[in-house]
C-alpha positions as CSV (number, residue, x, y, z in Angstrom):
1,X,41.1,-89.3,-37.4
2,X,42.5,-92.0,-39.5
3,X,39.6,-91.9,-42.1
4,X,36.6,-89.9,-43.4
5,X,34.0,-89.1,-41.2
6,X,30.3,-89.7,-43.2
7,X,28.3,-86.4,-42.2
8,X,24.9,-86.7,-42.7
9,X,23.3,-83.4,-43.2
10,X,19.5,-82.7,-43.0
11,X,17.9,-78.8,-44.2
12,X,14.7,-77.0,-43.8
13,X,13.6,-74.0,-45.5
14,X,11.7,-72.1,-42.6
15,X,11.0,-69.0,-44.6
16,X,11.8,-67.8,-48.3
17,X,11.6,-64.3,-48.2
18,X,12.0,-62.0,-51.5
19,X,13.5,-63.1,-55.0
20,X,15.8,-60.3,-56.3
21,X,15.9,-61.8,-59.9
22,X,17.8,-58.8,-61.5
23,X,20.6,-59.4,-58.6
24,X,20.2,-63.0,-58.6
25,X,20.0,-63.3,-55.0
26,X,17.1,-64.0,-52.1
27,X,16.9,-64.3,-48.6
28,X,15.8,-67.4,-46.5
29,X,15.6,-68.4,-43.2
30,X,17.0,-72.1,-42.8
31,X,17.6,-74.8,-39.8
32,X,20.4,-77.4,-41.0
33,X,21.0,-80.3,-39.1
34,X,24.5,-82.4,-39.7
35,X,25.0,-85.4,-37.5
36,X,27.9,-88.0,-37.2
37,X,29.1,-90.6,-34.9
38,X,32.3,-90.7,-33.0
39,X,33.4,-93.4,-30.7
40,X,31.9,-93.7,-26.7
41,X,35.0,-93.9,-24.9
42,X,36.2,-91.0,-26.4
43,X,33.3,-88.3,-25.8
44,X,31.9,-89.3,-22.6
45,X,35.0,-88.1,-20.3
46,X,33.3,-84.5,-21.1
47,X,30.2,-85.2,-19.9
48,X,28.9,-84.6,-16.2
49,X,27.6,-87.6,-14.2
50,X,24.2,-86.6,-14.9
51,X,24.4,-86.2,-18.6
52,X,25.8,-89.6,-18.4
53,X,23.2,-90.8,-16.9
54,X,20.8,-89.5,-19.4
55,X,22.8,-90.5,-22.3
56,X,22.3,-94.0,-20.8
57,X,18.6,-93.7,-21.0
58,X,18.4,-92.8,-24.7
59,X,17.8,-89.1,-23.9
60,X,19.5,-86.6,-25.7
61,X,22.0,-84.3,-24.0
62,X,22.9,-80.6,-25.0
63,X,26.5,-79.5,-25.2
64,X,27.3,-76.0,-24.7
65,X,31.0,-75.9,-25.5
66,X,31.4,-78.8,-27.6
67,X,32.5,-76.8,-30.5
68,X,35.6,-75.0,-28.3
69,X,36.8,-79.0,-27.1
70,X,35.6,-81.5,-29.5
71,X,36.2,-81.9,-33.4
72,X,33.4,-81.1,-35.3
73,X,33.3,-80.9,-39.5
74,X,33.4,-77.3,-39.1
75,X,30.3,-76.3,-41.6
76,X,29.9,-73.3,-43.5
77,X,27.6,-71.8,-45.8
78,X,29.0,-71.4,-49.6
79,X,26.7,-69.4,-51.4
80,X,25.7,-66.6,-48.8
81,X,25.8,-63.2,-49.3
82,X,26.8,-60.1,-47.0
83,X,26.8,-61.3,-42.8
84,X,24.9,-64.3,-42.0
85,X,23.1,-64.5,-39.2
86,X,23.7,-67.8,-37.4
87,X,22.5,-69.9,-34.0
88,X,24.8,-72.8,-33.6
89,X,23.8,-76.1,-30.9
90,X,25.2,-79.3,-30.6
91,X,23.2,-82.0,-29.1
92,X,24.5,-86.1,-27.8
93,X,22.4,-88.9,-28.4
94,X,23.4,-92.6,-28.0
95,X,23.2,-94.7,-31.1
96,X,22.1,-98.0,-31.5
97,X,25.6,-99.7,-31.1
98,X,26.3,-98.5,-27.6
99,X,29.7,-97.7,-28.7
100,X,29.1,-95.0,-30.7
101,X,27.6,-91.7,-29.7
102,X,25.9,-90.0,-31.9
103,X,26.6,-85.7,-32.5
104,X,24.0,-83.3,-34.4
105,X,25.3,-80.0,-34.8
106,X,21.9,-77.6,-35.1
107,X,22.7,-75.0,-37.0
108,X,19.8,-72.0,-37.5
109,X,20.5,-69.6,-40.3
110,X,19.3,-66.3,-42.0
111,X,20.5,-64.0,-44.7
112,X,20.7,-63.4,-48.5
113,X,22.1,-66.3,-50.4
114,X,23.0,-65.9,-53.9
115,X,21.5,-67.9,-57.0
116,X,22.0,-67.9,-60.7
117,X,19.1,-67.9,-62.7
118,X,19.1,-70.0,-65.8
119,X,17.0,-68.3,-68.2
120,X,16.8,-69.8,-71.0
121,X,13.2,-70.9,-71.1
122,X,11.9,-67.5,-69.7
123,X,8.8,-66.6,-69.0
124,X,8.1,-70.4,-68.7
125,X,11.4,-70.9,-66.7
126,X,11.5,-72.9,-63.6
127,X,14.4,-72.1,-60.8
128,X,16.0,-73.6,-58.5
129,X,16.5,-71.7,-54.7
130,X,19.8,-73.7,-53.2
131,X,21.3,-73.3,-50.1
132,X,25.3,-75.1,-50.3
133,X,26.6,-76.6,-47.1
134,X,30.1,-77.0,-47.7
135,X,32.9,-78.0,-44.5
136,X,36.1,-76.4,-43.8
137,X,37.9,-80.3,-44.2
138,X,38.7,-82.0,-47.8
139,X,36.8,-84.9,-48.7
140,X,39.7,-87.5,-47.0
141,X,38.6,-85.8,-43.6
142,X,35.1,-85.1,-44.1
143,X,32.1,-86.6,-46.5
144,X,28.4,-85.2,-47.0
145,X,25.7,-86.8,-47.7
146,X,21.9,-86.5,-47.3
147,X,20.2,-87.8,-44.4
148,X,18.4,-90.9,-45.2
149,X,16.3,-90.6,-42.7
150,X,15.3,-87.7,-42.4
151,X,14.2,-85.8,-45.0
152,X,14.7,-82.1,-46.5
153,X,11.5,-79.8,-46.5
154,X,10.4,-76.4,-46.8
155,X,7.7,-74.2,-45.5
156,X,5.2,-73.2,-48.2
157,X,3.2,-71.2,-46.0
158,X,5.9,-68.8,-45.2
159,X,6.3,-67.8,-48.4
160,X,6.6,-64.0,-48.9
161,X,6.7,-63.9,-53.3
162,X,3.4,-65.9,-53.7
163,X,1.9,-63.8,-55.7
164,X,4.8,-63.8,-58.3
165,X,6.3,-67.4,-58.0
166,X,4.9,-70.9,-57.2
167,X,6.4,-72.7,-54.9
168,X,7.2,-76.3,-55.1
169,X,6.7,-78.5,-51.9
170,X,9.6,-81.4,-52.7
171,X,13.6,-80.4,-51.5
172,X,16.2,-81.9,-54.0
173,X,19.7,-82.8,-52.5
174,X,22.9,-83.2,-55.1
175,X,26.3,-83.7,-54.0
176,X,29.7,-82.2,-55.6
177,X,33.1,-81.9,-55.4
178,X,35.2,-78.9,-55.9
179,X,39.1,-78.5,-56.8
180,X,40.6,-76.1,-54.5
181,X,44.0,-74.1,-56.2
182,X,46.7,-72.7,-54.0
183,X,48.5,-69.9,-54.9
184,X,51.6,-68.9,-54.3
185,X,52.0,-64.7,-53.6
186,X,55.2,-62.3,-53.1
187,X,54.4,-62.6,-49.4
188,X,54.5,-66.3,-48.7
189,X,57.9,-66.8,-49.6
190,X,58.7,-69.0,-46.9
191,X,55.7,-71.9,-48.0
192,X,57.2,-75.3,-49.4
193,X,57.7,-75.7,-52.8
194,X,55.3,-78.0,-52.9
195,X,52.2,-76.0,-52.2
196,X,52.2,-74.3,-56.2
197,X,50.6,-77.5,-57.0
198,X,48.8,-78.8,-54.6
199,X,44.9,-79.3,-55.6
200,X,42.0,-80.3,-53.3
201,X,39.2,-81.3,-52.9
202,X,36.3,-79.9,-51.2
203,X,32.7,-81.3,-50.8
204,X,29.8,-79.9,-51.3
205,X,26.2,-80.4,-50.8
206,X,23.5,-78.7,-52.6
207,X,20.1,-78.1,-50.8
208,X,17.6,-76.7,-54.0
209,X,13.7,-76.1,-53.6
210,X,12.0,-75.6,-57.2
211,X,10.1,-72.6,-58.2
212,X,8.1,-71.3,-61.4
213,X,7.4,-68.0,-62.5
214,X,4.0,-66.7,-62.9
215,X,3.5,-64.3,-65.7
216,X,0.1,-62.5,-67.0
217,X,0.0,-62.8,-71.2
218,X,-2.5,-60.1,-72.2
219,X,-3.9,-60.8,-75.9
220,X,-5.3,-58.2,-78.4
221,X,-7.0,-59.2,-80.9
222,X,-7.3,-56.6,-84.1
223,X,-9.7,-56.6,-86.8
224,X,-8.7,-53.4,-87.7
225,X,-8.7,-52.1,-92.0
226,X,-5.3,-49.7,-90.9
227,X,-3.5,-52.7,-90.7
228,X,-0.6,-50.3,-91.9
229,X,-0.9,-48.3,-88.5
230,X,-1.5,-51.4,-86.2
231,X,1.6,-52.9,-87.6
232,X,4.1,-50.3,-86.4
233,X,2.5,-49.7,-83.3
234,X,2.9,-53.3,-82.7
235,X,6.2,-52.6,-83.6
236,X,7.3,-50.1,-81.3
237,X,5.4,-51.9,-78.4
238,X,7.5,-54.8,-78.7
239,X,10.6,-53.2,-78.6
240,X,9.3,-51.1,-75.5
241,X,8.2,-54.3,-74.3
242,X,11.8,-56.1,-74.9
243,X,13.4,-52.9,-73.1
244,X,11.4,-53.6,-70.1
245,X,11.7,-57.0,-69.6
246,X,15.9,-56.5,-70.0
247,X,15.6,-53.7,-67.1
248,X,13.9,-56.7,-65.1
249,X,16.2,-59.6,-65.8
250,X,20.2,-59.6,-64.8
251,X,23.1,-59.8,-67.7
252,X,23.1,-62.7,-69.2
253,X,25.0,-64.1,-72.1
254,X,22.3,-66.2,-74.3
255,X,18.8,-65.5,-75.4
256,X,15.9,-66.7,-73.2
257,X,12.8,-68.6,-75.1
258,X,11.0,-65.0,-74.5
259,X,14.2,-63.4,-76.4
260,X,13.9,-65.7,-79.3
261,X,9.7,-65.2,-80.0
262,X,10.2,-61.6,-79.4
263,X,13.2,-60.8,-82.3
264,X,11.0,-63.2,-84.5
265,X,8.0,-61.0,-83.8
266,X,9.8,-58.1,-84.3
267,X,11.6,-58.9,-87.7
268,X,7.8,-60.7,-88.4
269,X,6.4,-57.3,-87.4
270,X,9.1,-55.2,-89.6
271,X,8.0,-57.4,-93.3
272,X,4.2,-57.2,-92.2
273,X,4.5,-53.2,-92.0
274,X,6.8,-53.2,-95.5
275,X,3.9,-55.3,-96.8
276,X,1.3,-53.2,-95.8
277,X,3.0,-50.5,-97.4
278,X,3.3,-51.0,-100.8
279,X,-0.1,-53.3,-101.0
280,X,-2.4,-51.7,-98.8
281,X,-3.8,-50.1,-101.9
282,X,-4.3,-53.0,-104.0
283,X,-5.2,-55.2,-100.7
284,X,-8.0,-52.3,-99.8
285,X,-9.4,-52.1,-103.7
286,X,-9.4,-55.9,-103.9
287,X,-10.5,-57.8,-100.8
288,X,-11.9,-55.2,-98.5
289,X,-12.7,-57.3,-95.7
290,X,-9.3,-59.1,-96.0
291,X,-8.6,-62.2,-93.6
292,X,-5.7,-64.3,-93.0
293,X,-5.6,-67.5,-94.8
294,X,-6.3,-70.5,-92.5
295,X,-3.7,-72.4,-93.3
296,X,-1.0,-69.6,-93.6
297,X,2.6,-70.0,-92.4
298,X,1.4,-67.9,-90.1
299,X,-0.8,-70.1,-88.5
300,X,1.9,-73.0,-88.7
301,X,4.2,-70.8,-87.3
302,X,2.1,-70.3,-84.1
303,X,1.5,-74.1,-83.7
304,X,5.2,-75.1,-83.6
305,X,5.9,-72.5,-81.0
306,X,3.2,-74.0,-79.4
307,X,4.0,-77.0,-79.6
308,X,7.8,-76.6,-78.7
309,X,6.3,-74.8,-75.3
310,X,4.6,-77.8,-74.3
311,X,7.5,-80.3,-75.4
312,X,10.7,-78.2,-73.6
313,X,9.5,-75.5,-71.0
314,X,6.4,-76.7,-69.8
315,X,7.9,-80.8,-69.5
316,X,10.0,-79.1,-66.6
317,X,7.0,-78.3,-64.8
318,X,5.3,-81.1,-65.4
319,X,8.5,-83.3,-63.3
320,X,8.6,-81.2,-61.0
321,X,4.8,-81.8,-60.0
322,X,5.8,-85.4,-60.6
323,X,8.2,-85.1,-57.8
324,X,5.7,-83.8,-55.8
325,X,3.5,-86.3,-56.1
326,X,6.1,-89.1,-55.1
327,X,7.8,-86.9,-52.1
328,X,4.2,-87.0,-50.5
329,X,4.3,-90.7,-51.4
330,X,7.3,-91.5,-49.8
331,X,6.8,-89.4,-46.8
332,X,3.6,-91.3,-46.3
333,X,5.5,-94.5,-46.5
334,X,7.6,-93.2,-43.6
335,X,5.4,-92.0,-41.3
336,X,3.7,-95.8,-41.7
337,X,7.6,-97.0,-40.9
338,X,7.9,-98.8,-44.1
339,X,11.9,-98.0,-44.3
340,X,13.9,-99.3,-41.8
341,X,17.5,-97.8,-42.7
342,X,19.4,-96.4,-39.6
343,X,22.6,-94.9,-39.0
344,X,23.7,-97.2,-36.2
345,X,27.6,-97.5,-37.6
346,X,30.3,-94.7,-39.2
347,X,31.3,-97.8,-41.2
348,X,28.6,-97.4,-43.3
349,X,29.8,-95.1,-46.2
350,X,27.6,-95.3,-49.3
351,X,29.1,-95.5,-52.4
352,X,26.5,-93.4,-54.0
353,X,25.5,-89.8,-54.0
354,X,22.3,-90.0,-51.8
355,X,19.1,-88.1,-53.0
356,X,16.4,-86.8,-50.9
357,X,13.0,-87.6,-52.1
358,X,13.7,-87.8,-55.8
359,X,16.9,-86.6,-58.5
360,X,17.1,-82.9,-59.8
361,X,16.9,-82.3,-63.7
């Protein structure tokens, strides 16, 4: 093939199954449809005189052994984990221009598929489930790009971590290129020279669905005169508490938003209870029914954080209900046929990275 052939690649989530969050991994069940266009007169000399025929009348034809004759972009999954369980069909359909036939390659997949977690806004975080459809062919052979016309989805119903996560309903699509290195080893002696060098490029698409994290805040309230006592057994719950949450989270190099307010409760904790210790007398002689000033640092304290929750976590959340909002939007203005955009040609390479339903972060 003298030049790149445009892929367009279409994926459903079927079924999310369980988020292993210390592992950073999870398990899905997908369908992944890539479709692209190669010439009549050079696909139809496989086909009997009946599939012909049916080709003929706009009806789609299956292929049993396409893969074993014909070229296909030979897809593959990047990001799974362990053996993936696949179902592979290839279907025929003819296009608008009858010159060109169109191929879809249905492609059925389940296993684990791994994902790192970006934690930085934890407990308020937001994650992203991906699924990267890569193909065997650099991008002068092959090119991804995301269906126009038929959009990503996934299956909210079949949704097995309800309880701890909340799943959005929109599908983001982002495209990317990676550099491929080869290396020369003892063995390969007898490779060209030029192969030290030689870098590559491979495409990649990325297939994300948007989740955030549920998470129950319990808050105690404590009116208490031994504020000597409740101050170091706030103390030694917040460091059981920071234990626990690191046996639940994976290794990770930076502190999450949850990281940051506990250490300043901590340290906040530690001055209260060297505070308490060497006033408590004069507090308890003084003002017996002691109080914390209304407009303490304390209080402005809590109001920045605050604040700085609503402003930086929570905005996440809030686009991502945006995107909602317009993926139901523009699948409405679908269904009514509002866009008209086909794939009748190959020629028609875009010059952009193609999004489905609305751009990621």
């Amino acid at each position: 093939m003298d030049k790149a052939t445009i892929v367009y690649v279409r994926l459903v989530f079927l079924r999310i199954g369980e988020i292993d969050t210390l592992n950073e991994k999870y398990q899905a069940h997908a369908s992944i449809e890539s479709r692209w266009f190669v010439p009549a007169d050079k696909f139809t000399y496989i086909l009997s005189s009946d599939d012909q025929l049916r080709l003929r009348k706009d009806k789609s034809v299956l292929l049993e052994k396409y893969a074993e004759c014909c070229w296909h972009p030979e897809i593959y999954i990047e990001n799974s984990l362990g053996d993936l369980k696949e179902q592979i069909k290839y279907s025929a359909k003819l296009g608008k221009d009858p010159q060109m036939i169109q191929i879809c390659e249905h492609r059925v997949i389940k296993g684990s598929f791994w994902e790192k977690l970006e934690l930085q806004h934890f407990p308020s975080d937001v994650q992203d489930l991906s699924i990267s459809v890569t193909s065997m062919f650099y991008h002068d052979k092959v090119i991804l790009i995301a269906d126009p016309l038929r959009l990503s989805g996934v299956n909210r119903e079949a949704f097995v971590d309800q309880q701890e996560w909340s799943l959005y309903e929109h599908v983001d699509t982002k495209q990317r290129f990676i550099r491929e290195f080869v290396f020369r080893t003892y063995d390969a002696v007898d490779d060209d020279d030029d192969d030290d060098n030689e870098i590559n490029d491979q495409q990649m698409k990325e297939v994300s669905s948007s989740e955030d994290r549920k998470r129950s805040i319990l808050t105690v309230t404590c009116h208490a005169v031994n504020r000597l006592q409740v101050s170091c057994t706030l103390l030694l719950t917040s460091i059981t508490f920071r234990w626990t949450v690191n046996r639940s989270l994976p290794t990770i190099s930076y502190l999450t938003s949850l990281d940051r307010y506990g250490i300043a409760g901590i340290f906040n904790l530690v001055f209260h209870s060297l505070w308490h210790s060497t006033l408590s007398a004069i507090i308890w002689q003084t003002t017996p029914d002691y109080r914390v000033p209304k407009h303490s640092w304390i209080e402005f304290l809590d109001h920045t954080m605050i604040i700085w929750l609503y402003c930086v976590p929570l905005k996440y959340r809030r686009r991502m209900k945006q995107k909602d909002v317009q993926y139901r939007i523009l699948m409405q203005e679908r269904i009514r046929g509002n866009i008209n955009r086909s794939l009748d040609s190959e020629n028609s390479r875009p010059t952009t990275t193609a999004l489905i339903s609305i751009e990621q972060l």
